[in-house]
Structures are given as structure tokens and as C-alpha cells.
ROLOVO-369170 format. One line per field, with one value per residue: residue number from 0; residue in one letter; x, y, z of N, C-alpha, C in turn. Coordinates in pm, 1 decimal. Layout:
BEGIN
num <- NUM ...
residu <- a ...
n.px <- X ...
n.py <- Y ...
n.pz <- Z ...
ca.px <- X ...
ca.py <- Y ...
ca.pz <- Z ...
c.px <- X ...
c.py <- Y ...
c.pz <- Z ...
! end
This chain:
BEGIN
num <- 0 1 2 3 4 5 6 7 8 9 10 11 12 13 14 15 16 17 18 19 20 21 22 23 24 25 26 27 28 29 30 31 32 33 34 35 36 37 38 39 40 41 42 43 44 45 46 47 48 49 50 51 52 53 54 55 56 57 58 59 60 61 62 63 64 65 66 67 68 69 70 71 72 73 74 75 76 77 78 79 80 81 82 83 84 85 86 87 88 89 90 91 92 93 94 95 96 97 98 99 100 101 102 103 104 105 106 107 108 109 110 111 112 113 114 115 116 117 118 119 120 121 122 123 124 125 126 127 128 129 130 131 132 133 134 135 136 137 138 139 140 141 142 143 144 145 146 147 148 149 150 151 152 153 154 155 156 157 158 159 160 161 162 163 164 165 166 167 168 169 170 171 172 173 174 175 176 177 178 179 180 181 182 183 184 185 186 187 188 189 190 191 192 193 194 195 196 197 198 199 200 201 202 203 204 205 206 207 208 209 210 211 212 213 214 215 216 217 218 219 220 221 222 223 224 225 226 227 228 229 230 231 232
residu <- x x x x x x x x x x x x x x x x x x x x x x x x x x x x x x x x x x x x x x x x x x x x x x x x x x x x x x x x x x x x x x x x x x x x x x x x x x x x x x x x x x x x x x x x x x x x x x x x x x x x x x x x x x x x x x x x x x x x x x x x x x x x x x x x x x x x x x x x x x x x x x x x x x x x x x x x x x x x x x x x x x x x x x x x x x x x x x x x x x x x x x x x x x x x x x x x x x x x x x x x x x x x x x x x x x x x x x x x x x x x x x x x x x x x x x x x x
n.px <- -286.2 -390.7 -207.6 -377.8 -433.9 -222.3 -423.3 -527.5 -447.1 -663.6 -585.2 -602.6 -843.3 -707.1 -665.0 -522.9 -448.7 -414.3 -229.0 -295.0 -508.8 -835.9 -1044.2 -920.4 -867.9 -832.0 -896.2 -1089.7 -1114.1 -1084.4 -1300.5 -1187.6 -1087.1 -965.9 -640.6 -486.2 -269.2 -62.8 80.4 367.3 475.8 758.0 869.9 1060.4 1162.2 1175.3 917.3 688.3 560.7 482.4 330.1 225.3 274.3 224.2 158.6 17.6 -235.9 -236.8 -239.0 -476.9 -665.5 -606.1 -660.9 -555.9 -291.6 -13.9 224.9 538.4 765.6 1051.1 1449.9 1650.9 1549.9 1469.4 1623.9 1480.0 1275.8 1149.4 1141.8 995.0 729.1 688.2 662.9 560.8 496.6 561.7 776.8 864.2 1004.5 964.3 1102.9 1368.1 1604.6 1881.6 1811.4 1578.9 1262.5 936.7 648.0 464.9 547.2 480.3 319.0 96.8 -42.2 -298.3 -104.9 132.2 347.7 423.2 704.7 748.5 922.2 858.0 975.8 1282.6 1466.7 1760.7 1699.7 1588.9 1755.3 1957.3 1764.0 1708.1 2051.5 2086.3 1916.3 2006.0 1841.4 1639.1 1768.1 1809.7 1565.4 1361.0 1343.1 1077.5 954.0 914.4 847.7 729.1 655.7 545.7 418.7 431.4 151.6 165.6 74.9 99.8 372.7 684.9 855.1 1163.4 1208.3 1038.4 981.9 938.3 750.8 512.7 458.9 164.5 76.2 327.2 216.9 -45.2 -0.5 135.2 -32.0 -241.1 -175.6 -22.5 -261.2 -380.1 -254.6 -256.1 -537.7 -518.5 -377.3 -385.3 -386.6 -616.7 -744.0 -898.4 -1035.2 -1144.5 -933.1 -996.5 -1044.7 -833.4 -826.7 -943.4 -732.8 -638.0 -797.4 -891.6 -592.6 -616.1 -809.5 -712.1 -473.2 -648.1 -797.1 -612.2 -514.0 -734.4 -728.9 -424.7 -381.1 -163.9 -13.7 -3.7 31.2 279.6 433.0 700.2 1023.9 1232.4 1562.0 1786.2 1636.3 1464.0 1304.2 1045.5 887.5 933.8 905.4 1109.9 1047.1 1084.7 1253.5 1520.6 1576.0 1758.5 1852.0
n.py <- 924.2 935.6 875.9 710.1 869.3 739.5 544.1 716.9 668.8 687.7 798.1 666.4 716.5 861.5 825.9 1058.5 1038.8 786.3 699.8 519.4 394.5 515.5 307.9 118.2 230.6 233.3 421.8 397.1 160.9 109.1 222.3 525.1 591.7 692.0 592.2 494.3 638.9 844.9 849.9 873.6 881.6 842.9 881.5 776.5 937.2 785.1 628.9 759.2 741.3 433.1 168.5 -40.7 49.0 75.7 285.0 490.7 390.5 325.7 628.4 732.5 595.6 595.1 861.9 1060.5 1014.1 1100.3 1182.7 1224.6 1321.4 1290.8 1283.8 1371.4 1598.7 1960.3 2143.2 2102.6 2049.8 1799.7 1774.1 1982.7 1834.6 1688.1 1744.9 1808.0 1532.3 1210.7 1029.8 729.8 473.9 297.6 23.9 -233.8 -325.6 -384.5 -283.4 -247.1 -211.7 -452.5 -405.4 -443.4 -365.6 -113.3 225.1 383.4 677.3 959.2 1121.6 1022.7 982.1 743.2 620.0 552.3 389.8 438.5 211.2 67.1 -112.2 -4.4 219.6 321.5 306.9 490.0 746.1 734.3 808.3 1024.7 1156.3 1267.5 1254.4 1065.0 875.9 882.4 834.4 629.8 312.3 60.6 -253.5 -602.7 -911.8 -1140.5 -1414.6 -1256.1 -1322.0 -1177.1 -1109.6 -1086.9 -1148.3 -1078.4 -986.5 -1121.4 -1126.8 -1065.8 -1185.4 -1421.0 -1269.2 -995.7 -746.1 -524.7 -225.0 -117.5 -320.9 -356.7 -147.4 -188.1 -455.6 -314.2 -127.4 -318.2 -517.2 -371.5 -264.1 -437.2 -544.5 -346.4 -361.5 -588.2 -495.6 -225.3 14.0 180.3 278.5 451.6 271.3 -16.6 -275.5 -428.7 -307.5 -244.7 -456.5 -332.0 -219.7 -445.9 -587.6 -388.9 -432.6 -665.4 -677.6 -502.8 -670.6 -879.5 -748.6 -689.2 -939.3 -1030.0 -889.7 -949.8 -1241.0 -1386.9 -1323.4 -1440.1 -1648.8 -1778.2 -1590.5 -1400.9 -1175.4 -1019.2 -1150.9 -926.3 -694.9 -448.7 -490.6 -310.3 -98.3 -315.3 -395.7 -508.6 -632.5 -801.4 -905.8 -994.3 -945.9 -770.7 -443.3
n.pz <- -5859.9 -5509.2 -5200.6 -4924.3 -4619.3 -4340.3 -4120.0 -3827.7 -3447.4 -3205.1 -2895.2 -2598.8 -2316.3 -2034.5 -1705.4 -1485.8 -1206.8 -1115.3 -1368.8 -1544.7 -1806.3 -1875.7 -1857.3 -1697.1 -1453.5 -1107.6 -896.9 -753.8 -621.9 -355.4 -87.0 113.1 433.8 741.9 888.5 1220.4 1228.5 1123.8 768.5 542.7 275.4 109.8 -196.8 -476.7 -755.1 -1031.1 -985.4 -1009.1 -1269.5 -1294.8 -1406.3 -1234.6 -930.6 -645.1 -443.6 -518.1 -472.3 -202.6 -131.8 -231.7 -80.7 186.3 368.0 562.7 471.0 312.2 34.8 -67.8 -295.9 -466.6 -418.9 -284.2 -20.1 33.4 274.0 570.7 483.6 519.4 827.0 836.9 793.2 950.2 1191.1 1544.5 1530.6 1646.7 1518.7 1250.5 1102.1 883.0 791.3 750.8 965.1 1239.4 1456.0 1414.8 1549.5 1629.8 1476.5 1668.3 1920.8 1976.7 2061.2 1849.0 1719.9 1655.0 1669.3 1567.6 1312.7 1018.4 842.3 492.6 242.4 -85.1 -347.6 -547.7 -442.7 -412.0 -513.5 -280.2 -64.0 -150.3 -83.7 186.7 249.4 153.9 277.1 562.7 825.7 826.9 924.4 1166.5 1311.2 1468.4 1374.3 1268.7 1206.7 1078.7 1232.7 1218.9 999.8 642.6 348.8 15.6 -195.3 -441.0 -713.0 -997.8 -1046.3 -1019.7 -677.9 -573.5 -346.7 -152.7 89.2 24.0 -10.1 -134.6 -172.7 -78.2 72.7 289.4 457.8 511.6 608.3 837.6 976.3 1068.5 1246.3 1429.1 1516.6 1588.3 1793.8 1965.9 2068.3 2228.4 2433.8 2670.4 2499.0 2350.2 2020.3 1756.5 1522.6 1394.1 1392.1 1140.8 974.6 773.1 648.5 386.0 228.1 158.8 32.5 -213.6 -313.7 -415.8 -583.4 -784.1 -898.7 -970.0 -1157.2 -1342.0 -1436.6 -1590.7 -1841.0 -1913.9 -1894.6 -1848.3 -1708.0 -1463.8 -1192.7 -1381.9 -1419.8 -1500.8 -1433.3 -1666.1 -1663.4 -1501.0 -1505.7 -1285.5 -1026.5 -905.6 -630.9 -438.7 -141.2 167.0 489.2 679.9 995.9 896.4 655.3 390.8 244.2
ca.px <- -356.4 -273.8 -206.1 -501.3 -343.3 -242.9 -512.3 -405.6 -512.8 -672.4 -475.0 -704.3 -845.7 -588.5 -696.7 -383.3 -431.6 -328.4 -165.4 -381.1 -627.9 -957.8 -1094.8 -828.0 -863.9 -763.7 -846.9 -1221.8 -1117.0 -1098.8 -1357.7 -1144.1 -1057.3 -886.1 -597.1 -531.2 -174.2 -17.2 134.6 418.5 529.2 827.2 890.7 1179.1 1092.8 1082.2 815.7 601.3 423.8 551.3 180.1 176.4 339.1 64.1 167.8 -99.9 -356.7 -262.2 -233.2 -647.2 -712.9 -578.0 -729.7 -440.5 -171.9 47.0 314.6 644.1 830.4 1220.0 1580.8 1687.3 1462.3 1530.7 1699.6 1389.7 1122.5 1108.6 1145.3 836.8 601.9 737.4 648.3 464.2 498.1 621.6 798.9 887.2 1041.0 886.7 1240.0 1444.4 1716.3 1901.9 1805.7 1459.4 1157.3 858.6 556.0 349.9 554.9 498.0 155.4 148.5 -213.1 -334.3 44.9 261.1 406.1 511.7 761.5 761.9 939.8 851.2 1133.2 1356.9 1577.2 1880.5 1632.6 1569.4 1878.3 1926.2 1692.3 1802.7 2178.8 2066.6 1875.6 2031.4 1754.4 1566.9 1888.3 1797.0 1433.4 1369.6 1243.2 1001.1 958.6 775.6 924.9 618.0 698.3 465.0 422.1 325.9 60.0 159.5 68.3 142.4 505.3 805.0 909.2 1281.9 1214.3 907.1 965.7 945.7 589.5 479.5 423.0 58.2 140.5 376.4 157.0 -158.7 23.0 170.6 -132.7 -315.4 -7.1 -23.8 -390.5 -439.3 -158.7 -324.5 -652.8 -512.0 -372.5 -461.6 -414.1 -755.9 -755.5 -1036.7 -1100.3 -1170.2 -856.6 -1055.3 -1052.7 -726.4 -820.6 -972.6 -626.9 -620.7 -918.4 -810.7 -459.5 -637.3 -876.8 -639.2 -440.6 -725.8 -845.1 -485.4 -523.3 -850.7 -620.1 -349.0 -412.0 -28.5 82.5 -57.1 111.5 375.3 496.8 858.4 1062.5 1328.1 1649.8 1882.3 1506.0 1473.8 1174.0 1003.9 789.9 935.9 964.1 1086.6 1009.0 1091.4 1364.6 1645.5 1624.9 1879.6 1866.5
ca.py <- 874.1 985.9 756.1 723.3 903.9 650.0 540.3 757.2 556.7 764.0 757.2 557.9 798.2 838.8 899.9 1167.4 1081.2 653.2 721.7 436.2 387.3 548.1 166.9 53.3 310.1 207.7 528.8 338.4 61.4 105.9 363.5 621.2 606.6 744.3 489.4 520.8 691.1 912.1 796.6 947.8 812.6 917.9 822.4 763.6 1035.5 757.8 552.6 828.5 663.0 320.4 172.0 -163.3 110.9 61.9 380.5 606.9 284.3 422.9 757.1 717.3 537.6 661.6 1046.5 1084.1 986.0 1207.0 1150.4 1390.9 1227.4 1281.3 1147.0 1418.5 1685.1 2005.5 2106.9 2155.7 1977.5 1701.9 1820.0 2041.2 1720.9 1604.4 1847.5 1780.0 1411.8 1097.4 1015.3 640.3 478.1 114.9 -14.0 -324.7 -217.0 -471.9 -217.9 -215.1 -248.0 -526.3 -267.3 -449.5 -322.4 78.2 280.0 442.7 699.0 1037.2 1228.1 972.3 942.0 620.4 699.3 412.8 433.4 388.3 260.1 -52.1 -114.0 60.4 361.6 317.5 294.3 621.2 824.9 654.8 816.8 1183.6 1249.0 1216.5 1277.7 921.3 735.8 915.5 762.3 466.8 198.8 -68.1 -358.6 -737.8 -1023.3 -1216.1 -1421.6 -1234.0 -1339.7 -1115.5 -1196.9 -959.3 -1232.7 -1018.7 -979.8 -1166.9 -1035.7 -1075.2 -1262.0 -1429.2 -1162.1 -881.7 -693.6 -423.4 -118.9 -127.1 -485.5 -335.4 -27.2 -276.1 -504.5 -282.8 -99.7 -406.1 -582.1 -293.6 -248.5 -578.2 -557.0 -220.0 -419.2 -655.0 -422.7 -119.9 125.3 222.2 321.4 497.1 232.4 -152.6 -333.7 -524.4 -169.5 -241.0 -495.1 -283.0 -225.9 -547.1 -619.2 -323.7 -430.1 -808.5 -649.7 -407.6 -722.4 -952.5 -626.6 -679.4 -1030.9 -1054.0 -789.9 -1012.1 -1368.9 -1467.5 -1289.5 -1522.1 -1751.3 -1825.1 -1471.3 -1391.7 -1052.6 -1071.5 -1112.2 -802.4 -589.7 -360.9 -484.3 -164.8 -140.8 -408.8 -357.1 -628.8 -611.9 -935.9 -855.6 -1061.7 -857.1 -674.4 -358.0
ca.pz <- -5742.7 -5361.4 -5105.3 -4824.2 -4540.9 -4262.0 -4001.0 -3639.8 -3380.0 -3089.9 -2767.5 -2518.4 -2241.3 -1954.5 -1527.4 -1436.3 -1113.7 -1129.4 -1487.4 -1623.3 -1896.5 -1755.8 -1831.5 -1618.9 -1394.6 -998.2 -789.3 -710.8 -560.3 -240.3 -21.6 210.6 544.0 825.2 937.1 1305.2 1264.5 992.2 684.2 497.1 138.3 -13.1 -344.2 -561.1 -914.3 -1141.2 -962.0 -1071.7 -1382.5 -1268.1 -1371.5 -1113.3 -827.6 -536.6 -355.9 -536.5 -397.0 -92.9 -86.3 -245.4 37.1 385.9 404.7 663.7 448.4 203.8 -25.3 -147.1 -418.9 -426.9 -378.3 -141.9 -18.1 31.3 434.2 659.1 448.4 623.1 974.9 855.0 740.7 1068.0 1303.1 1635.3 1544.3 1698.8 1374.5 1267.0 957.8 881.9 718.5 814.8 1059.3 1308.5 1572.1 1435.5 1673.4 1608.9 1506.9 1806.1 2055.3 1966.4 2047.6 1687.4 1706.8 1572.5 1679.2 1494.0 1179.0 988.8 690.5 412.5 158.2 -232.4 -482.0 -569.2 -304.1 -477.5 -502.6 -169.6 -10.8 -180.3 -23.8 322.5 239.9 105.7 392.7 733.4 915.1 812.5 925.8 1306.7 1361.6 1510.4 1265.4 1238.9 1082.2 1124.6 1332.8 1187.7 813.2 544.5 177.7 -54.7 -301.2 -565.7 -847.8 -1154.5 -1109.7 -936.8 -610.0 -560.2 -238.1 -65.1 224.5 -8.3 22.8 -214.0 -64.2 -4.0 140.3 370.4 540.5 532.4 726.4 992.9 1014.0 1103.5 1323.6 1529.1 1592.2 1682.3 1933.9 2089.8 2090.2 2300.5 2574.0 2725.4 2421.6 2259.1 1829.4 1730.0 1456.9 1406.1 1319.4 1048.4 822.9 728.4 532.4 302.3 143.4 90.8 -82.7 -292.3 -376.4 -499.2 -715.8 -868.2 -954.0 -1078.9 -1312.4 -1474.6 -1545.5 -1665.9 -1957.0 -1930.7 -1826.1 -1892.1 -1592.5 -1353.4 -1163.4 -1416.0 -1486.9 -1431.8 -1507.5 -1751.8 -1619.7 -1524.7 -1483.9 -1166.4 -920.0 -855.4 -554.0 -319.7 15.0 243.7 616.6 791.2 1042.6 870.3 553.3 405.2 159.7
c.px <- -282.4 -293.0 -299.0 -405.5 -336.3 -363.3 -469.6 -526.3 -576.7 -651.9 -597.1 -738.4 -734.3 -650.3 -580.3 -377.4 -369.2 -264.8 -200.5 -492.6 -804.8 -1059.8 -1051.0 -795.9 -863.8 -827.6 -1014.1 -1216.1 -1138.2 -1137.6 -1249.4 -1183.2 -943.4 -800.2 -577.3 -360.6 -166.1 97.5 238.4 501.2 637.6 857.3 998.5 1116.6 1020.5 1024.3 718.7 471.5 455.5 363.3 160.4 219.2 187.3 95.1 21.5 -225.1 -384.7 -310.0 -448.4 -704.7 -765.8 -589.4 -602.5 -316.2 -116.9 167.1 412.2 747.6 972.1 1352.2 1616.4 1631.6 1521.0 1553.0 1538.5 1241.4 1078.4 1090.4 1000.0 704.0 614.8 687.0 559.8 396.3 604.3 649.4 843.5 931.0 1021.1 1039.4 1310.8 1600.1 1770.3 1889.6 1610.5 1358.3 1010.9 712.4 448.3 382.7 539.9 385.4 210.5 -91.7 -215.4 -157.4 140.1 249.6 439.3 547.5 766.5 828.9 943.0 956.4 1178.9 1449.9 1675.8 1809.1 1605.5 1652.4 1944.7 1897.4 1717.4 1944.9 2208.1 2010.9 1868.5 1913.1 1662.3 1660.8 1854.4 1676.4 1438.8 1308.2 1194.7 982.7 888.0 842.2 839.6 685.4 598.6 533.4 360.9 254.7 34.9 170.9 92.2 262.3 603.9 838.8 1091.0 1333.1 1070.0 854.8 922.7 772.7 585.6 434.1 251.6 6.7 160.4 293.7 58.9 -95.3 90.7 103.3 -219.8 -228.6 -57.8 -157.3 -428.4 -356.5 -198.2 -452.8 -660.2 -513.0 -445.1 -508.0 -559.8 -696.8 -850.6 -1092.0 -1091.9 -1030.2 -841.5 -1053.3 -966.4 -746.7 -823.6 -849.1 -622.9 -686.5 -882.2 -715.1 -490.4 -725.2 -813.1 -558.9 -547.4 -781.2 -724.7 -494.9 -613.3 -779.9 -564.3 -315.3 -290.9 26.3 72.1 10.2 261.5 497.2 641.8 894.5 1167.4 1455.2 1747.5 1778.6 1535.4 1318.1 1157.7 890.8 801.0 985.0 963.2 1098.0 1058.2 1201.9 1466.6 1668.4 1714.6 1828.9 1910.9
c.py <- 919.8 840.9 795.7 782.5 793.1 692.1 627.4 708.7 653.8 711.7 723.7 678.8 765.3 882.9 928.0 1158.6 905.2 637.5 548.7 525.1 396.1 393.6 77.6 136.5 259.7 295.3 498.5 246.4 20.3 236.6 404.8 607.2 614.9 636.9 583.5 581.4 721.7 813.9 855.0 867.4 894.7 796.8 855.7 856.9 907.2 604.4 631.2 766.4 509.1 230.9 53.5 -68.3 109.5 213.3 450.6 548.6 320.4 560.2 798.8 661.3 550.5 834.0 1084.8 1012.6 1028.4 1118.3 1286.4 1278.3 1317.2 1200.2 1221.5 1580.2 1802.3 2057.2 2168.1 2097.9 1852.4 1706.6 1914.4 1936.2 1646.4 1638.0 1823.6 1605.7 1304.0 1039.9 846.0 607.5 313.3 103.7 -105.0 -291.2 -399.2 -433.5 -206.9 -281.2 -302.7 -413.6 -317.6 -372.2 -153.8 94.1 353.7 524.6 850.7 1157.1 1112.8 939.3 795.0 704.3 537.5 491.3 346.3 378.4 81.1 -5.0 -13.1 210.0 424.8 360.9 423.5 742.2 823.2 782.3 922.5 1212.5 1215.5 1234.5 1127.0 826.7 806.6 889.5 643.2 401.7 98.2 -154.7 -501.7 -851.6 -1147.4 -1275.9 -1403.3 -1322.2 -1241.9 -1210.0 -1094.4 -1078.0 -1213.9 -1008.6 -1065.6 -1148.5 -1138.4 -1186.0 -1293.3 -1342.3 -1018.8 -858.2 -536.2 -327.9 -96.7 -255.8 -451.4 -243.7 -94.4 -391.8 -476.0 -215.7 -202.3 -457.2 -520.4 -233.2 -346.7 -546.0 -469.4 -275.9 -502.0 -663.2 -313.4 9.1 137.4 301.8 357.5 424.2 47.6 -166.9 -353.3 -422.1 -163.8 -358.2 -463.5 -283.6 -315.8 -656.2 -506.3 -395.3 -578.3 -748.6 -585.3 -578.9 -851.4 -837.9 -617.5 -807.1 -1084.5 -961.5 -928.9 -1126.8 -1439.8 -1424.9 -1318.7 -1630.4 -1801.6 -1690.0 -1452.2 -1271.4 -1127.9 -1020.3 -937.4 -694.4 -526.4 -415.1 -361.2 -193.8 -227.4 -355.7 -474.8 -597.8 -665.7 -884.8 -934.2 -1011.1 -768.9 -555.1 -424.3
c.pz <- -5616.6 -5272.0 -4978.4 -4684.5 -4447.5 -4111.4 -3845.0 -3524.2 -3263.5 -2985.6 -2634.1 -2359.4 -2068.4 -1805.2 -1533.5 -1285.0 -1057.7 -1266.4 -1521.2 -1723.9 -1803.1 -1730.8 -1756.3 -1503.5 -1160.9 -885.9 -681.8 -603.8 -404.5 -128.2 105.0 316.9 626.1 946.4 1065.0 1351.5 1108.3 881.6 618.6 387.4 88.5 -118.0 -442.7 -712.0 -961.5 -1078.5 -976.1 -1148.9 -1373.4 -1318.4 -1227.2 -969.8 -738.4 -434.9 -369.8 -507.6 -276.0 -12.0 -130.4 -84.7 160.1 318.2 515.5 594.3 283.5 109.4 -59.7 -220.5 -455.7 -403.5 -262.3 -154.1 36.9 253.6 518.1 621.5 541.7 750.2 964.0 843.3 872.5 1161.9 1387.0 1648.9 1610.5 1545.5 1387.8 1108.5 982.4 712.7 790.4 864.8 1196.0 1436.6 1560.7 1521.5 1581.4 1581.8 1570.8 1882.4 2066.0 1955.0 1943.6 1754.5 1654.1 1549.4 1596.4 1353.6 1107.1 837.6 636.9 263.8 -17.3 -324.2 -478.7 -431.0 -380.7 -473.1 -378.1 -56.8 9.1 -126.7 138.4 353.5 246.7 195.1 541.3 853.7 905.3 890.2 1130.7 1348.6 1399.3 1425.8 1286.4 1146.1 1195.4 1185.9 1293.7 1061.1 777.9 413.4 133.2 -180.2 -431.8 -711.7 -960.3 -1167.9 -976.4 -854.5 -619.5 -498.9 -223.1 3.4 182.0 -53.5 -71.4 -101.1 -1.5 85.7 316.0 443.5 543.9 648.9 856.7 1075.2 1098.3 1217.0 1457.9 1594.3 1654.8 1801.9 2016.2 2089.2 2205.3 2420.3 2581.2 2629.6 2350.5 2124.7 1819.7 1581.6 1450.5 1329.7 1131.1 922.8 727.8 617.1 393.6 203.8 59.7 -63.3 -184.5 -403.4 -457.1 -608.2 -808.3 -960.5 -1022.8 -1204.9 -1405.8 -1497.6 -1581.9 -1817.0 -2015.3 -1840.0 -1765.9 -1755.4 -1492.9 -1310.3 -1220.2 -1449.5 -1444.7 -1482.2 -1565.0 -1645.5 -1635.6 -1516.3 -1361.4 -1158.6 -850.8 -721.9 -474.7 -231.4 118.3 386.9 719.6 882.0 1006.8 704.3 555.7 253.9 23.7
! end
């Protein structure tokens, strides 16, 4: 007698472009548009296939906003992605500036950066040219509402968190005065609505990770970014 060969399971179809399950697929969620200043993501390598990583939420999103994924890039790259911009780095700094008080519009940059703090920090260290921008950050207290996993801190905001709320921050504040945006504040929500459905489509999956979820000690929180101005790295 032979033995029945074992069952092989077929590997569940994959989107290559949110490295999810095409049933779990992300890159829908939220229709495209043009935020009302440039975006610039760098990214730590291995937040790559990270699956909860909200960067690639973004980069679907904002039509005006790129990504380059790296620890330290090579001498001139950045000064080229840079070029002809009013550049800015949305990072907590004790020098950093409230992102009301800065017109931010089609010539400026914001740099954010994707990673665990430690990854973060990193990228910060390797490329002297980030440590010479002026940075922004929130004077406001956020929460994030990243319900599927732990943040570190209250203050700490996932990255589509963080560029949703300085996007918004700062349109309202040029709404107020004299600057004109060529789009409604209120667009910015979109992210938002986004970044909640992405996380109710994971626990309708996995129910458990709601409210009570916790990481296991000694884990790496991927994806937090904290803002408040009394944060630290």
C-alpha cells in the first residue's frame, strides 16, 4: 500500500502592493487625493511587510506623497527629493515648531518618518541632513485609536495618525487667517475613515484584538510615532 500524499494547502492570494491577503486587501479604502503640501515617508527596511504598518495607507492615498525606504541614503538623495522645497520634518524636537504656526502649500515638504522609535532614531543619526530642518510637531494632546495593538504611550500616533493630524491642524489654522489651501480641511479626514475601517476589517478576522489586546512583553511597537511636544525618542 502507498501512503496518500499529504494535502498542500494553497497559499491564499496575496495584493504585492499592501502585502496582505487579496481578501484582506487595504489599497481600496480610501479614494485619492491631493493633500495641500508634499509628503515624504521614509521607512525603516524592515517595516516593509510589517502587515498593520499604515504607511502604504498613505502613500495609496495622498497622490502627492512618496515614500524611499532606508536607514541611510545614499549622499545627495535626499537633497534631490528635496529640491525646490521648503522642507520640514514632523518629529518631536524641544526646538520644534506647533504645525499651526507654519504656511505648509504646494512648495513644501513634510518628512515623517516610518519605524519603531529605535529605528527611527536611526535614520535621524545616518543622515545629517534631517537633524538640519526645522521640525514640527503638536502642542495639542492626541490619542491614537489604533485599537488592534498597544501603543507604548497614549501620545503615540501611528503614522497615518500622525500626517492626518498635521495635515488637518494646519489647514484649519490657514483657514482661519489669511493663507488660502486649495482644499477643504474636512478631506483629511478621509485618512481617517480609512485608518478605522482598515482596523475594524481586522477584527471582524480577529475579534480578540479589541480593546483588550496587549503585545507580549519585550516585542518592538512598530509604527508609533509620538508627536506631543513633551515626547521623547
Amino acid at each position: 500500500m502507498f501512503a496518500s500524499a499529504p494535502h498542500q494547502v494553497e497559499p491564499r492570494p496575496t495584493c504585492f502592493s499592501c502585502f496582505r491577503p487579496q481578501t484582506h486587501c487595504i489599497c481600496w479604502l480610501i479614494t485619492p487625493f491631493a493633500a495641500h503640501c508634499n509628503i515624504l515617508i521614509l521607512q525603516h527596511p524592515h517595516e516593509r511587510k510589517k502587515y498593520y504598518s499604515t504607511a502604504k495607507l498613505v502613500v495609496k492615498a495622498l497622490t502627492n506623497s512618496r515614500l524611499m525606504r532606508g536607514l541611510e541614503f545614499e549622499p545627495g538623495e535626499l537633497e534631490k527629493a528635496l529640491l525646490g522645497q521648503k522642507a520640514f520634518m514632523l518629529f518631536p524636537s524641544a526646538l520644534a515648531q506647533d504645525c499651526e504656526e507654519v504656511a505648509l502649500d504646494s512648495d513644501s515638504t513634510v518628512i515623517v518618518i516610518d519605524g519603531t522609535w529605535s529605528e527611527a532614531g536611526k535614520i535621524v543619526t545616518r543622515n545629517p541632513i534631517l537633524r538640519s530642518l526645522p521640525y514640527l510637531t503638536f502642542r495639542q494632546t492626541l490619542r491614537s485609536n489604533y485599537r488592534i495593538r498597544k501603543q507604548p504611550k497614549d501620545s503615540y500616533l501611528s503614522t497615518i495618525e500622525s500626517i492626518g493630524h498635521m495635515l488637518k491642524i494646519n489647514a484649519l489654522a490657514a483657514a482661519r487667517g489669511t493663507e488660502r489651501i486649495p482644499c477643504d480641511p474636512a478631506i483629511y479626514d478621509r485618512l481617517f475613515e480609512g485608518f478605522d475601517q482598515m482596523i475594524e476589517q481586522q477584527l471582524r478576522y480577529f475579534p480578540r484584538m479589541g480593546g483588550n489586546y496587549r503585545k507580549r512583553p519585550g516585542t518592538k511597537v512598530s509604527n508609533a510615532t509620538s508627536l506631543t511636544s513633551d515626547a521623547k525618542p
